[in-house]
C-alpha positions as CSV (number, residue, x, y, z in Angstrom):
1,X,35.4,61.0,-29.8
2,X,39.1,62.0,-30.3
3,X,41.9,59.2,-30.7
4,X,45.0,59.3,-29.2
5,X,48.1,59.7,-31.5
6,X,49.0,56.0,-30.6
7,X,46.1,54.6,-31.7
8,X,45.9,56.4,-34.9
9,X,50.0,55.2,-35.4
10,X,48.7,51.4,-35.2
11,X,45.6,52.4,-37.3
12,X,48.3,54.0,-39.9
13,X,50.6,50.8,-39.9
14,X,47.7,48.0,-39.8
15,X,46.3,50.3,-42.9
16,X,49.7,49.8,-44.7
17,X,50.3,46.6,-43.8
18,X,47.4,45.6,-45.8
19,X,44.1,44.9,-42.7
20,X,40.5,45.7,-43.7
21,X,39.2,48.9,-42.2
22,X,36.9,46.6,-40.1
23,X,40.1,44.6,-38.9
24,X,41.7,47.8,-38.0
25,X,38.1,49.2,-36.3
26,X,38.4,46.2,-34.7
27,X,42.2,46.9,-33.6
28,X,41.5,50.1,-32.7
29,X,38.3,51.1,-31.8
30,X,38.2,53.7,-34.4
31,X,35.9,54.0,-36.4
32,X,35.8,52.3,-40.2
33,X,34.5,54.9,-41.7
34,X,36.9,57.7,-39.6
35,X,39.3,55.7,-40.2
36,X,39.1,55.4,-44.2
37,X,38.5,59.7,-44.3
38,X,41.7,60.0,-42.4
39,X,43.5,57.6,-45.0
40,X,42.4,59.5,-48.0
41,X,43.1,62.9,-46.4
42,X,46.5,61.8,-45.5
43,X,47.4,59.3,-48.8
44,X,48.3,56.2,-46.8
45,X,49.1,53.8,-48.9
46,X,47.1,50.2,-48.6
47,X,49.3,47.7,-48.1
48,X,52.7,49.1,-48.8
49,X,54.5,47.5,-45.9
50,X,52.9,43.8,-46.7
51,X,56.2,42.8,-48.1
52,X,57.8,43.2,-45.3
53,X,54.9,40.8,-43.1
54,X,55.6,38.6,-46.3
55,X,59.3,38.7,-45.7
56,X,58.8,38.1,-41.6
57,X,56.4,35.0,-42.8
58,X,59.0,33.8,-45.1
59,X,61.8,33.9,-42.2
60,X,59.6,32.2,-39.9
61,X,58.3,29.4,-41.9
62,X,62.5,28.7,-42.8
63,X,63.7,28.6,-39.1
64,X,61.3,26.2,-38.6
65,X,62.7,23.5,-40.8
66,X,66.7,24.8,-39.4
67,X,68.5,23.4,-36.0
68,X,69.3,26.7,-33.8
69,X,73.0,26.3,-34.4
70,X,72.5,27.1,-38.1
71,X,70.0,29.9,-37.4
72,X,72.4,31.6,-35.1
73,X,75.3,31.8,-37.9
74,X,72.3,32.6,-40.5
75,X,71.5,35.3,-37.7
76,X,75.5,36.4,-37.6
77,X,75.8,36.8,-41.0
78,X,72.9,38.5,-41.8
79,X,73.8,41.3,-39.0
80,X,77.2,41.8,-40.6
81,X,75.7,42.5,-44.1
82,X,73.3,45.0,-42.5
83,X,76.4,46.7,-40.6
84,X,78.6,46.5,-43.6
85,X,75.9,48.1,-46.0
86,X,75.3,50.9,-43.3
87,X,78.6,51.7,-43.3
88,X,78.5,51.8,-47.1
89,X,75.8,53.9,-46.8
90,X,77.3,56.5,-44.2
91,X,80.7,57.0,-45.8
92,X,79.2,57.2,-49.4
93,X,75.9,60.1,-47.7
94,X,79.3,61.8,-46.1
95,X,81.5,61.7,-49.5
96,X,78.9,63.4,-51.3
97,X,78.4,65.8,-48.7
98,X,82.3,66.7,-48.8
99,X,81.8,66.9,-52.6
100,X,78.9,69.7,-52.3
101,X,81.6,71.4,-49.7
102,X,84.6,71.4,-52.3
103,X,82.7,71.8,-55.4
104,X,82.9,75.1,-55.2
105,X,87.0,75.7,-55.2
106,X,87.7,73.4,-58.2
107,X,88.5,74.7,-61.5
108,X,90.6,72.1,-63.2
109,X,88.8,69.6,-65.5
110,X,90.1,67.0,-65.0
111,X,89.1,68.0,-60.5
112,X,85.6,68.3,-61.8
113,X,86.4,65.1,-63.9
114,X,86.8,63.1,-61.0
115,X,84.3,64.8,-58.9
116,X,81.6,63.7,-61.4
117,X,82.9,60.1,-61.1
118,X,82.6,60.1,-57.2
119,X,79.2,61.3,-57.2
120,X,78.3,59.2,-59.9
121,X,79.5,55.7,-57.8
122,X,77.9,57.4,-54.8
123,X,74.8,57.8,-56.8
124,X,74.9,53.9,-57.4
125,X,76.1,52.9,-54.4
126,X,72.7,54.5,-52.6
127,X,70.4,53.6,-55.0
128,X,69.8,56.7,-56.7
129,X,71.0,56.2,-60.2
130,X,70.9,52.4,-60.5
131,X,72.6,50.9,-63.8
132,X,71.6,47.9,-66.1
133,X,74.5,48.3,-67.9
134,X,77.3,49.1,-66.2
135,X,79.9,48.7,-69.4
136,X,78.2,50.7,-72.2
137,X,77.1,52.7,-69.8
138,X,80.2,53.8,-68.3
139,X,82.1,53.8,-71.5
140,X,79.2,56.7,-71.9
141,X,80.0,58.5,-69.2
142,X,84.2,58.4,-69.0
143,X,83.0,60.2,-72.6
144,X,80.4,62.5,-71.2
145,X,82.5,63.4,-68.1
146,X,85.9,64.1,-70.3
147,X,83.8,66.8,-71.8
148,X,83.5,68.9,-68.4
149,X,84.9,71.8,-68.5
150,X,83.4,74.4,-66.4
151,X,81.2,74.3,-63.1
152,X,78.1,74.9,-64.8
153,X,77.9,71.7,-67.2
154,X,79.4,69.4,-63.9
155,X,76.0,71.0,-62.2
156,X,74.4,70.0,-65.3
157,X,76.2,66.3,-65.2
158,X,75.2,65.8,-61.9
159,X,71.3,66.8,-62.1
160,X,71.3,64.3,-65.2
161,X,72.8,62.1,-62.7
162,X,69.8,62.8,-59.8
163,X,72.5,64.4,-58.1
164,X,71.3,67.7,-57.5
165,X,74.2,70.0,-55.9
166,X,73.6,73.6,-55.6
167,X,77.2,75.3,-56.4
């Protein structure tokens, strides 16, 4: 019996979420058995969104115990740090875009210098080159990045950095 995309999307997310194959057969009407082939064919991962049901459970159980006048400002401030760290997001995706577009017209060192720098803080800003220590570490790379000279070792730099930029 075929299944329709829908049902093999919940079976997917009740998968990841962390349900038995027989809670899911039971979800879905798909088979246990069908169900667990399809999982190991496709790699889903068992319970990899369970954090986020923890997190829901978590958010629930601490409303509970607030008056609705303090969950509504909880509510407003939590909605402007998601906006402001989407807009983070956006203009630091678009400054490293801008840098791959320019990259290719600098020849100063002190251009490529600074060019490093940006898409190093971009790098941190998204997640992609997180830092323990942010002194010694960018004592190290004022050091590293003072040695650029031509566009090879900034493409170099930057692939050390997880930044890979063709140029």
């Amino acid at each position: 019996m075929a299944h329709s995309d829908k049902q093999w999307e919940a079976a997917k997310t009740y998968y990841e979420a962390g349900l038995t194959l027989r809670e899911i057969e039971k979800k879905t009407g798909i088979n246990y058995a069908v169900i667990s082939k399809k999982a190991k064919r496709q790699i889903w991962q068992q319970g990899a969104n369970a954090d986020y049901i923890e997190a829901k459970i978590t958010i629930a159980e601490k409303k509970a115990t607030k008056k609705a006048t303090e969950i509504q400002l909880l509510d407003e401030i939590a909605t402007d740090i998601i906006a402001n760290k989407r807009l983070i997001y956006d203009v630091t995706t678009k400054a490293l875009k801008r840098i791959e577009n320019i990259i290719d017209t600098l020849d100063n060192p002190n251009d490529l210098k600074a060019v490093v720098e940006m898409a190093d803080k971009a790098s941190l800003t998204l997640g992609i080159n997180p830092r323990h220590a942010n002194q010694q570490i960018n004592v190290q790379t004022n050091t590293q990045v003072n040695n650029i000279q031509t566009k090879e070792e900034l493409k170099e730099e930057l692939n050390k950095r997880g930044l890979p930029i063709e140029l």
